[in-house]
CHARMM-style PDB file with segment names, atoms N, HN, CA, C and O in Angstrom:
ATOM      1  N   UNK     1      10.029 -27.463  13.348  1.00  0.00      PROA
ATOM      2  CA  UNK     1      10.378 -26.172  12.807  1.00  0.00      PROA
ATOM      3  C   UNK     1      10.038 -26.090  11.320  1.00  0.00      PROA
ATOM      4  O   UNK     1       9.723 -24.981  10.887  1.00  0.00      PROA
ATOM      5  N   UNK     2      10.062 -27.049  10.555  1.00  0.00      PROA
ATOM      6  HN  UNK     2      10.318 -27.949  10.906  1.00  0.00      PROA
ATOM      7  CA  UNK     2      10.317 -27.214   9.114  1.00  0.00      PROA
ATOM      8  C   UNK     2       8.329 -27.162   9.143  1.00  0.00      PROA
ATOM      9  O   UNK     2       8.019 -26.492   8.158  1.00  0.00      PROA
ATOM     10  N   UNK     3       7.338 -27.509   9.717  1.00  0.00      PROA
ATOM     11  HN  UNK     3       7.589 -28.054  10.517  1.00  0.00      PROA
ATOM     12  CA  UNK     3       5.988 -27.051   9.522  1.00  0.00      PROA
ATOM     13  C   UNK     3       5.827 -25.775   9.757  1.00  0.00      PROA
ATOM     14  O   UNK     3       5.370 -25.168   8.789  1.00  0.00      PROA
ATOM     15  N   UNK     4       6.085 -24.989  10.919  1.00  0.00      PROA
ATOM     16  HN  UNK     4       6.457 -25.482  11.706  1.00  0.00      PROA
ATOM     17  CA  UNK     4       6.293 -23.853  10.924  1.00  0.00      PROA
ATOM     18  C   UNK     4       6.480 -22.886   9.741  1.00  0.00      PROA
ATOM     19  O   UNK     4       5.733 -21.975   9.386  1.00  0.00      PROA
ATOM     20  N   UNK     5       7.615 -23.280   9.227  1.00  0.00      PROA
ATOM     21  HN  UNK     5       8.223 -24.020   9.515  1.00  0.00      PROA
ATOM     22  CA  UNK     5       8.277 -22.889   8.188  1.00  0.00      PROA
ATOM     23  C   UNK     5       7.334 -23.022   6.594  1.00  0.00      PROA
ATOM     24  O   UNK     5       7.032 -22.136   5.794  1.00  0.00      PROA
ATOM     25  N   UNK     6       7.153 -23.996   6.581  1.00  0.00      PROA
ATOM     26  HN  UNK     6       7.399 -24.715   7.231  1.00  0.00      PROA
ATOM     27  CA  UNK     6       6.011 -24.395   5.412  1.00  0.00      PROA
ATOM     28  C   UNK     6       4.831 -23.529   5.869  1.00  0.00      PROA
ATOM     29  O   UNK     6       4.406 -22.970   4.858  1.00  0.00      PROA
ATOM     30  N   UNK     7       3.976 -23.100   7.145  1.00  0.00      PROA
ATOM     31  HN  UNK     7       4.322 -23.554   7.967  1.00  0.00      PROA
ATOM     32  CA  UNK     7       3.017 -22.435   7.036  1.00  0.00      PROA
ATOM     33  C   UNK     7       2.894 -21.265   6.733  1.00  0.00      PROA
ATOM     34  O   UNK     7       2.176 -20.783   5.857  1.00  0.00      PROA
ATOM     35  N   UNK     8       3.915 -20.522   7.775  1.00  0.00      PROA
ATOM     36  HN  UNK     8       4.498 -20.914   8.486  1.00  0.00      PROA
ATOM     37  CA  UNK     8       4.057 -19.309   7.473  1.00  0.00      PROA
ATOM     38  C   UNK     8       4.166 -18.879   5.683  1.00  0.00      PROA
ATOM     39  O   UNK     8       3.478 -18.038   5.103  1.00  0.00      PROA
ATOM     40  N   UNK     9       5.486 -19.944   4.961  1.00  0.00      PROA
ATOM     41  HN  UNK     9       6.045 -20.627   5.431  1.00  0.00      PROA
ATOM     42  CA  UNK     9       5.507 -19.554   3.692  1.00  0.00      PROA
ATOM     43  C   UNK     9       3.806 -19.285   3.120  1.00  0.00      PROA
ATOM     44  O   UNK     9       3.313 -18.290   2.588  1.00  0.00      PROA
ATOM     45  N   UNK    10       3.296 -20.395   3.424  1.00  0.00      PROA
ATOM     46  HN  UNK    10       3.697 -21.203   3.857  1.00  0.00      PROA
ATOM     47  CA  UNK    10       2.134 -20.759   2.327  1.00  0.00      PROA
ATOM     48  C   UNK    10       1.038 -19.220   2.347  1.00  0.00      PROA
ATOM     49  O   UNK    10       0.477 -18.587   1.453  1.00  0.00      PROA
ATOM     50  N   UNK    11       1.132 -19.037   4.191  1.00  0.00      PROA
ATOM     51  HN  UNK    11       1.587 -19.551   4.918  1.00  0.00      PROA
ATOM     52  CA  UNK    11       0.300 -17.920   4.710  1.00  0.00      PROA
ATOM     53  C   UNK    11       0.284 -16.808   4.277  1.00  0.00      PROA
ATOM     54  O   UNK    11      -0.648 -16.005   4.312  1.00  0.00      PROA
ATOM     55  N   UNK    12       2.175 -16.580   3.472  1.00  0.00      PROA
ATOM     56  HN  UNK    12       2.933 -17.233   3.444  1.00  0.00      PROA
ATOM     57  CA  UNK    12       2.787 -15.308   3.168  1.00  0.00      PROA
ATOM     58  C   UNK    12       2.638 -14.854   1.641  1.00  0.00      PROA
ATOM     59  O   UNK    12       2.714 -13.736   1.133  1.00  0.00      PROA
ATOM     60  N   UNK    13       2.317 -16.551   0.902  1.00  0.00      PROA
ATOM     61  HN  UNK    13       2.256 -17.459   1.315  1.00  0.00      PROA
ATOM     62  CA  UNK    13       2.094 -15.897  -0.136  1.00  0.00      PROA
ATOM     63  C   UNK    13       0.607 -15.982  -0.684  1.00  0.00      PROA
ATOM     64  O   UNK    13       0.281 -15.676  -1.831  1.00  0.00      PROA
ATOM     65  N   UNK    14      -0.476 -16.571   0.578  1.00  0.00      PROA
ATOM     66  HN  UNK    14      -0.211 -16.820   1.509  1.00  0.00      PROA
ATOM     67  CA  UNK    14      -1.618 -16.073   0.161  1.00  0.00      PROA
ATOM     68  C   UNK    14      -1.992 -14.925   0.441  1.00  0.00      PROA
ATOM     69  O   UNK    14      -2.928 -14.554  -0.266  1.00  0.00      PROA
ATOM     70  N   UNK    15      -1.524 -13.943   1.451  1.00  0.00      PROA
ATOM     71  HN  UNK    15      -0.763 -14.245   2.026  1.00  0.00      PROA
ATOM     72  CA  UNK    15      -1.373 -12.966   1.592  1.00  0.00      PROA
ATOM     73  C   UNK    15      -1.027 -12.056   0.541  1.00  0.00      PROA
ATOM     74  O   UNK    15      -1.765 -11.174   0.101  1.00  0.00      PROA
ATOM     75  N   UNK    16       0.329 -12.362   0.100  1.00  0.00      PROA
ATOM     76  HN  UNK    16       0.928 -13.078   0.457  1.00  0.00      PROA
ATOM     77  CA  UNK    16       0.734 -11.542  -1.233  1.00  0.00      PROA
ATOM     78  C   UNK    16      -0.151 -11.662  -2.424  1.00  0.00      PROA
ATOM     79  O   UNK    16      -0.533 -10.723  -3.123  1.00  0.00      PROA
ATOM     80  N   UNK    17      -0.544 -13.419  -2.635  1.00  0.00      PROA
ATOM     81  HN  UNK    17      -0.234 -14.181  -2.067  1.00  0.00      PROA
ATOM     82  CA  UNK    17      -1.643 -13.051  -3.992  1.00  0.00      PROA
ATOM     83  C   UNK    17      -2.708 -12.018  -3.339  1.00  0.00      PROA
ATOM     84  O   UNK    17      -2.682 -11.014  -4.050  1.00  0.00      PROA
ATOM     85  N   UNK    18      -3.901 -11.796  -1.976  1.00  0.00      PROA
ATOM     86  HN  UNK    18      -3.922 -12.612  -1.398  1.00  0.00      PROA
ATOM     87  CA  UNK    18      -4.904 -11.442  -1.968  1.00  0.00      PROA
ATOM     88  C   UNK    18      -4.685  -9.855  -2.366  1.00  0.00      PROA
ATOM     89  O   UNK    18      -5.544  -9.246  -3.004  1.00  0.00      PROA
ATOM     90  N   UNK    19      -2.878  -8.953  -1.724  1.00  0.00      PROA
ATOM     91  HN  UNK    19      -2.180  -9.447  -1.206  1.00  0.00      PROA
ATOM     92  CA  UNK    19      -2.820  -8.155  -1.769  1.00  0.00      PROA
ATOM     93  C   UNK    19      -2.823  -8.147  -3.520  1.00  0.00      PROA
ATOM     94  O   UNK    19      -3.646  -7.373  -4.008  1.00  0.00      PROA
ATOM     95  N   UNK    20      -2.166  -8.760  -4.272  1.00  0.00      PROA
ATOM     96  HN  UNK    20      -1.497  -9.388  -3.876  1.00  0.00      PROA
ATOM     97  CA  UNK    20      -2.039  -8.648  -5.337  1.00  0.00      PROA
ATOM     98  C   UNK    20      -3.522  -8.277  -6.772  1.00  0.00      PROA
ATOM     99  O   UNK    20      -3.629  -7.726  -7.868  1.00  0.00      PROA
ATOM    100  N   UNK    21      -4.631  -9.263  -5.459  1.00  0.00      PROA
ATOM    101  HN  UNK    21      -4.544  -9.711  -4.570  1.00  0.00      PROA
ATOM    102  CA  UNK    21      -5.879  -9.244  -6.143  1.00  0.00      PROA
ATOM    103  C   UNK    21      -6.808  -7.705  -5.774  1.00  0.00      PROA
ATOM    104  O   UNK    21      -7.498  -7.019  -6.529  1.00  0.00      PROA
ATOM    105  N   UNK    22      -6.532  -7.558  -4.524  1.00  0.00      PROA
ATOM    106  HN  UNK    22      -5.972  -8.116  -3.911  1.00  0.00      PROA
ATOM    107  CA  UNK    22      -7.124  -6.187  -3.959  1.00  0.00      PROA
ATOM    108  C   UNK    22      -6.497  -4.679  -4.874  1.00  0.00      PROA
ATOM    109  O   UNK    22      -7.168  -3.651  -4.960  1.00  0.00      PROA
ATOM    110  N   UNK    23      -5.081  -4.849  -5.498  1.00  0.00      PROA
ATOM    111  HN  UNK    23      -4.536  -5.684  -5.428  1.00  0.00      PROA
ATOM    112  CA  UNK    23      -4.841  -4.092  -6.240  1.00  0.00      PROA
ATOM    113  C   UNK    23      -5.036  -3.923  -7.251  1.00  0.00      PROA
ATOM    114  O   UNK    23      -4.703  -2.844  -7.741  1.00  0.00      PROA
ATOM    115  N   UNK    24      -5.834  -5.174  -8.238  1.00  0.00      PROA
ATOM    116  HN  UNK    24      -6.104  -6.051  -7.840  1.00  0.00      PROA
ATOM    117  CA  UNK    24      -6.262  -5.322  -9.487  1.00  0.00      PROA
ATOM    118  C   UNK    24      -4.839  -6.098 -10.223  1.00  0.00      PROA
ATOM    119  O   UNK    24      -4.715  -6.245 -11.439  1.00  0.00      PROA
ATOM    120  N   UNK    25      -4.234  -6.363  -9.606  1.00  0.00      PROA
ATOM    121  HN  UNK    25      -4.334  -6.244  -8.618  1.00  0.00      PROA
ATOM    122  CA  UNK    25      -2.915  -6.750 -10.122  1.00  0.00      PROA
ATOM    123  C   UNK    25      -3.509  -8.433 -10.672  1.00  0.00      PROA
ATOM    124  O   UNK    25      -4.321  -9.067  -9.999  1.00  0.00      PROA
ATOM    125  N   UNK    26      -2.995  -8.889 -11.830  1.00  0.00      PROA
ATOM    126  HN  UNK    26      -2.335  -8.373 -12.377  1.00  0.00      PROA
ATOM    127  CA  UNK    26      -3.405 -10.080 -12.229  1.00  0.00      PROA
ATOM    128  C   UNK    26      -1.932 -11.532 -11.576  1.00  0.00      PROA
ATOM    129  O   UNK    26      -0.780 -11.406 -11.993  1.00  0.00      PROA
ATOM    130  N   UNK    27      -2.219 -12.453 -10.817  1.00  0.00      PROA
ATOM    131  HN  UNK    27      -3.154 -12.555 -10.478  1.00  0.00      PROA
ATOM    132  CA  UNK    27      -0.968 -13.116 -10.463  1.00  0.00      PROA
ATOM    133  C   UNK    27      -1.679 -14.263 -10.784  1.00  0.00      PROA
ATOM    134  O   UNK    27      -2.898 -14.156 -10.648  1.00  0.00      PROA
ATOM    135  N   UNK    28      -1.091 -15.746 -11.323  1.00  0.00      PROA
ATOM    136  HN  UNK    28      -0.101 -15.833 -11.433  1.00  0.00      PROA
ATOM    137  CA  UNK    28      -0.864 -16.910 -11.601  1.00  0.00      PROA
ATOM    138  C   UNK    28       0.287 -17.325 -11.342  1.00  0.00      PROA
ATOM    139  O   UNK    28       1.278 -16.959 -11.973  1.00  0.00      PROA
ATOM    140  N   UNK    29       0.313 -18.282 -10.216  1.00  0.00      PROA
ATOM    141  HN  UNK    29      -0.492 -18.579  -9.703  1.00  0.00      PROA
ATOM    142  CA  UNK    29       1.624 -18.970  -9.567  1.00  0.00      PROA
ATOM    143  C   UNK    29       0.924 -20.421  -9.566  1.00  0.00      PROA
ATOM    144  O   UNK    29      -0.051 -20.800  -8.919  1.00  0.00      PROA
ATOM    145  N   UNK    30       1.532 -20.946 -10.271  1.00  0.00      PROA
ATOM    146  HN  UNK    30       2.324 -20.638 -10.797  1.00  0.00      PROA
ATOM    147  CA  UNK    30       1.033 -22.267 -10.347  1.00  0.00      PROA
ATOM    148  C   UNK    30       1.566 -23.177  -9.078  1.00  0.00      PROA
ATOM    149  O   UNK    30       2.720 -23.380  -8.700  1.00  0.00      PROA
ATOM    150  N   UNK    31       0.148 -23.712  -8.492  1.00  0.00      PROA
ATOM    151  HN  UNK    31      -0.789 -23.546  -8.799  1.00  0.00      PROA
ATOM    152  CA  UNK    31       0.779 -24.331  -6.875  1.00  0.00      PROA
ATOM    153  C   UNK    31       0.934 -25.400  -7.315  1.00  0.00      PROA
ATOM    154  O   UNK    31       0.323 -25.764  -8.321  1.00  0.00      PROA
ATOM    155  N   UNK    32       1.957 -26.321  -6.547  1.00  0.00      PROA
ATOM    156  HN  UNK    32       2.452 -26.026  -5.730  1.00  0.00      PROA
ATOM    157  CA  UNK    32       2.063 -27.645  -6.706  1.00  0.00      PROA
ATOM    158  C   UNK    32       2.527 -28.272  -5.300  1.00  0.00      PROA
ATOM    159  O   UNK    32       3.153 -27.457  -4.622  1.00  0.00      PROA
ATOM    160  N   UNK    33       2.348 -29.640  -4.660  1.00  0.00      PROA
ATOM    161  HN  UNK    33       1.840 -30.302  -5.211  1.00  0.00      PROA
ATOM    162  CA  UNK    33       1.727 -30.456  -3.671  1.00  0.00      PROA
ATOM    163  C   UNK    33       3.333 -30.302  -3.287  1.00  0.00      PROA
ATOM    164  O   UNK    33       4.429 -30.534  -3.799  1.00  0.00      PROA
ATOM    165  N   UNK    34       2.535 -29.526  -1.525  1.00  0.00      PROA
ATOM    166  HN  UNK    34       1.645 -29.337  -1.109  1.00  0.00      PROA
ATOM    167  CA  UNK    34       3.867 -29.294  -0.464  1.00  0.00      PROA
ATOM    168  C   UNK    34       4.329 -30.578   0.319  1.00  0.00      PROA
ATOM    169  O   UNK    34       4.192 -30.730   1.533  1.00  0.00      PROA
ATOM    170  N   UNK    35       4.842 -31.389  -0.465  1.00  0.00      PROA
ATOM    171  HN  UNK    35       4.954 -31.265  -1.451  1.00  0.00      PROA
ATOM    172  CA  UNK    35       5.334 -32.337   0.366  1.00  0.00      PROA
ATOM    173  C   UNK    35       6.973 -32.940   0.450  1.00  0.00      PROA
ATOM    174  O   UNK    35       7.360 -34.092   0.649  1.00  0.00      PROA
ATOM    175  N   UNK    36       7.784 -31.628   0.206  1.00  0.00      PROA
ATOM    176  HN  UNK    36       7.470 -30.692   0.045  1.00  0.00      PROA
ATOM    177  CA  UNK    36       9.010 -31.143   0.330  1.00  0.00      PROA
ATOM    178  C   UNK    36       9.328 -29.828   0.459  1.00  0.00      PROA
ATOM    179  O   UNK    36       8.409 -29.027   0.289  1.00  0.00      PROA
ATOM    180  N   UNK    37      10.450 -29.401   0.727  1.00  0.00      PROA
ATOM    181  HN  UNK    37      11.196 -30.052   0.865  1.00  0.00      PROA
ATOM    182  CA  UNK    37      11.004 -28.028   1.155  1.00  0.00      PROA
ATOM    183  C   UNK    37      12.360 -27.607   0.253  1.00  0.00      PROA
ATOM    184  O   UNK    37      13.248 -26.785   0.483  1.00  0.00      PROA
ATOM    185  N   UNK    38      12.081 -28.748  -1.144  1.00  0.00      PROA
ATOM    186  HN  UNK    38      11.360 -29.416  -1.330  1.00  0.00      PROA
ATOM    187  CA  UNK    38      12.849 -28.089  -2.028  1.00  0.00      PROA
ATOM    188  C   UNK    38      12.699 -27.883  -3.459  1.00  0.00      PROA
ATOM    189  O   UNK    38      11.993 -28.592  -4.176  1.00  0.00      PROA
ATOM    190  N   UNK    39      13.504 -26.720  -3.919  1.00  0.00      PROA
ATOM    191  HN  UNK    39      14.078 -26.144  -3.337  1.00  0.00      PROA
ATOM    192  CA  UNK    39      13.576 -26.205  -4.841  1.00  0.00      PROA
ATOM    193  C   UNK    39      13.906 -26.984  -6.077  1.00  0.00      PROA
ATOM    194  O   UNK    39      14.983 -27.543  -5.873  1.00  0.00      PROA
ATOM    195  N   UNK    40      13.367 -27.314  -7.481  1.00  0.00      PROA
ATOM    196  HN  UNK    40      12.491 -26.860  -7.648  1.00  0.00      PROA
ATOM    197  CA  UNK    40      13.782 -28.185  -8.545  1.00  0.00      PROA
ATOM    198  C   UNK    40      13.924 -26.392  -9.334  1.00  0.00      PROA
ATOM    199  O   UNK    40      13.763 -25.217  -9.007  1.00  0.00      PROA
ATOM    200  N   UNK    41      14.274 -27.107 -10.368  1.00  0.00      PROA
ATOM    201  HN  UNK    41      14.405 -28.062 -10.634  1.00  0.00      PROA
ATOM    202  CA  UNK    41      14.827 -26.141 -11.504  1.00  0.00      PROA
ATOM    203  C   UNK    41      13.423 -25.681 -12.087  1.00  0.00      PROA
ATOM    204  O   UNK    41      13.104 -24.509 -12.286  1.00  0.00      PROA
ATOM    205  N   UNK    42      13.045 -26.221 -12.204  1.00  0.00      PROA
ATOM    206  HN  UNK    42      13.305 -27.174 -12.042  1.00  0.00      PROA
ATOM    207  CA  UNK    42      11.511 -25.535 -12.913  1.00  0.00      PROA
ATOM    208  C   UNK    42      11.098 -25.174 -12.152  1.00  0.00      PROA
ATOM    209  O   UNK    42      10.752 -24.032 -12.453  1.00  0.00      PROA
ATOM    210  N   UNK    43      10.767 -25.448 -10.912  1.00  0.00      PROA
ATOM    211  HN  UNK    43      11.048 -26.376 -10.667  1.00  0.00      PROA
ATOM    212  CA  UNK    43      10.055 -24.468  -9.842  1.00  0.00      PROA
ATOM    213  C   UNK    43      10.229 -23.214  -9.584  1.00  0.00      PROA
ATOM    214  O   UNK    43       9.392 -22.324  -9.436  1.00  0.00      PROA
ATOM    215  N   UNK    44      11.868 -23.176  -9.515  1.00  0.00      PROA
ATOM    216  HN  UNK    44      12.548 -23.899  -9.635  1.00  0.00      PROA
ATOM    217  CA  UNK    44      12.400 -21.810  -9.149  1.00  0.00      PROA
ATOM    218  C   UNK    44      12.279 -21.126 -10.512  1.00  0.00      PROA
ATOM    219  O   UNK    44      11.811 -19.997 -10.364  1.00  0.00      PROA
ATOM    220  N   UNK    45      12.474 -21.347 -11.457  1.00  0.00      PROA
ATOM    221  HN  UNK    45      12.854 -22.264 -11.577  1.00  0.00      PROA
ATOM    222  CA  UNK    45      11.961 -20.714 -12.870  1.00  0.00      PROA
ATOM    223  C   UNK    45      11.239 -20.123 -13.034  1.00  0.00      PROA
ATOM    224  O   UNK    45      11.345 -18.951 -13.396  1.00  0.00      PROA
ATOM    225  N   UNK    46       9.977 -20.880 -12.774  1.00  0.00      PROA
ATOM    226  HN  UNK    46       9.891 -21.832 -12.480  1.00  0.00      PROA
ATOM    227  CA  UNK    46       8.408 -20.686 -12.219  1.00  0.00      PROA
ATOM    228  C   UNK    46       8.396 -19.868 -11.992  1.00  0.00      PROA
ATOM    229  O   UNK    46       7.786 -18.993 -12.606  1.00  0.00      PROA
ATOM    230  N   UNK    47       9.256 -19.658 -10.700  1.00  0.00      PROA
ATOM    231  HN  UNK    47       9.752 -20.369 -10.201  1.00  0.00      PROA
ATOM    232  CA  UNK    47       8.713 -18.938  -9.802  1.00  0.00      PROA
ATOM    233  C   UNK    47       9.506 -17.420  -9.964  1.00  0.00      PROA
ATOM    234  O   UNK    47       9.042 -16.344  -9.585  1.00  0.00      PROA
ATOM    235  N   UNK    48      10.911 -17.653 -10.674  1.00  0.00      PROA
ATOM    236  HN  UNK    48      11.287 -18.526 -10.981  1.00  0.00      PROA
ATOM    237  CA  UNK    48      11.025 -16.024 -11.192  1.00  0.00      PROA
ATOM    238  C   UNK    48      10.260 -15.629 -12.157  1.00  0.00      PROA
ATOM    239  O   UNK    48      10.195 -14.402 -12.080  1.00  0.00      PROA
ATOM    240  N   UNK    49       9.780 -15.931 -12.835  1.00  0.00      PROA
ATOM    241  HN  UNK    49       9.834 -16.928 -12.897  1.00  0.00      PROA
ATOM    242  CA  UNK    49       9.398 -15.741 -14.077  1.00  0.00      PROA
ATOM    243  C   UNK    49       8.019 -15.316 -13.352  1.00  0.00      PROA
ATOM    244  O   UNK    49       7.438 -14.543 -14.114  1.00  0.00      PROA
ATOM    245  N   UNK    50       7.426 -15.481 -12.416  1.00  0.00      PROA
ATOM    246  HN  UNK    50       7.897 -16.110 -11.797  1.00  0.00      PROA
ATOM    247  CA  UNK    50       5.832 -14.880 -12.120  1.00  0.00      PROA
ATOM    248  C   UNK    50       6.304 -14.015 -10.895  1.00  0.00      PROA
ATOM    249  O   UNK    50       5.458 -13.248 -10.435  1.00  0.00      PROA
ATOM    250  N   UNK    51       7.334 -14.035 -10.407  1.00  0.00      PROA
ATOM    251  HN  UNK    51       8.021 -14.658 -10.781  1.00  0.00      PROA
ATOM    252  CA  UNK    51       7.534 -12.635  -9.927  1.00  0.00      PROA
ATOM    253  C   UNK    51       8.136 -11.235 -10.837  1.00  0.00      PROA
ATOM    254  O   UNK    51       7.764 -10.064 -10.759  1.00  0.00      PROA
ATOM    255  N   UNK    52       9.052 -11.770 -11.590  1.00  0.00      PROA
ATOM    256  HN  UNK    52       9.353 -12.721 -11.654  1.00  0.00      PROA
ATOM    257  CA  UNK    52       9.319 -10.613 -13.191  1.00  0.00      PROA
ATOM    258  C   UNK    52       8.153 -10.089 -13.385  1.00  0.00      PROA
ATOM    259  O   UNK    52       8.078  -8.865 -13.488  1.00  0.00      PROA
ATOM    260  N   UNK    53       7.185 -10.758 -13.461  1.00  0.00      PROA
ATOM    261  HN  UNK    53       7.245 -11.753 -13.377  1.00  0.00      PROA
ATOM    262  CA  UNK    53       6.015 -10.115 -13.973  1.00  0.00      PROA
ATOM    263  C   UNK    53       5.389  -8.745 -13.069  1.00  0.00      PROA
ATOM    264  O   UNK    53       4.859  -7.736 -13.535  1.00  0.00      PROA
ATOM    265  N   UNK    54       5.551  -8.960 -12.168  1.00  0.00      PROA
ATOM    266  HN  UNK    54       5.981  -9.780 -11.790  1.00  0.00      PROA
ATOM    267  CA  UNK    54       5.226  -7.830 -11.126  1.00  0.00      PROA
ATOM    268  C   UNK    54       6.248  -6.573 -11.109  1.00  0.00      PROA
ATOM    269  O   UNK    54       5.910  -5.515 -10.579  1.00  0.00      PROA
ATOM    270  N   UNK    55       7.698  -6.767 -11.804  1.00  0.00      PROA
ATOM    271  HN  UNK    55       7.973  -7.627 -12.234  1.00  0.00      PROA
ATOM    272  CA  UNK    55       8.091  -5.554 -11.651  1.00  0.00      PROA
ATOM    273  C   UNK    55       8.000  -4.720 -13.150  1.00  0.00      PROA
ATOM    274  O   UNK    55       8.355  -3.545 -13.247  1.00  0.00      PROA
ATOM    275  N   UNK    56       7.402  -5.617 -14.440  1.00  0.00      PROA
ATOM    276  HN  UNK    56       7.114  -6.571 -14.361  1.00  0.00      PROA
ATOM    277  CA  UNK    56       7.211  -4.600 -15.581  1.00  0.00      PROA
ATOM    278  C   UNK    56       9.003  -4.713 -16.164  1.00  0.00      PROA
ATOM    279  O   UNK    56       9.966  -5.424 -15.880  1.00  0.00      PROA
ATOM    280  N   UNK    57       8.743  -3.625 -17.064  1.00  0.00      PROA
ATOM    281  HN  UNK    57       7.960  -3.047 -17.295  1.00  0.00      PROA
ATOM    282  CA  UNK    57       9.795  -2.726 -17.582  1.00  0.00      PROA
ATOM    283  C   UNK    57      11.401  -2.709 -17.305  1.00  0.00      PROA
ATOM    284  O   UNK    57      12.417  -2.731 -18.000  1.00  0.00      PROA
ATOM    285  N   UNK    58      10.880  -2.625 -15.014  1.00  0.00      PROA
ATOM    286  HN  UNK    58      10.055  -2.607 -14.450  1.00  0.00      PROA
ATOM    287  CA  UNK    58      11.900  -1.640 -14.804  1.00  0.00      PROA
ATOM    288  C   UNK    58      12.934  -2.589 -14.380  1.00  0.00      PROA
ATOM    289  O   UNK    58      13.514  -2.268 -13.343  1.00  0.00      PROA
ATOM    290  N   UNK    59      13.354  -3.836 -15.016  1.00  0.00      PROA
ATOM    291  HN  UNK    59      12.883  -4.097 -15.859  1.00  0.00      PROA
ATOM    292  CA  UNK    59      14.283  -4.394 -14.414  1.00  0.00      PROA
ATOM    293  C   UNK    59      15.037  -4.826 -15.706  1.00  0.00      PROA
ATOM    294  OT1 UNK    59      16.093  -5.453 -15.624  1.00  0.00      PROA
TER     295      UNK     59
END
């Protein structure tokens, strides 16, 4: 279940960057080597901090 789980993620957010690129939208998510299913403190940081970027202003 836990590969499953890892693919779909990976699938979902190359998906989201391509949509992101097809819109002209600029995204940098820095990948790093899937060989766990958890979250460290800088990752999740990371990883708000490059989704903030997508909503601008309005938050």
């Amino acid at each position: 279940m836990t590969l499953i789980r890892a693919w779909t993620t990976q699938k979902l957010t190359q998906l989201g960057l391509w949509l992101a690129g097809a819109f002209g939208l600029s995204v940098s998510i820095p990948q790093t080597a899937a060989n766990n299913d958890t979250w460290t403190p800088d990752t999740l940081a990371n990883f708000g901090l490059e989704m903030s970027k997508g909503f601008g202003i309005g938050l």
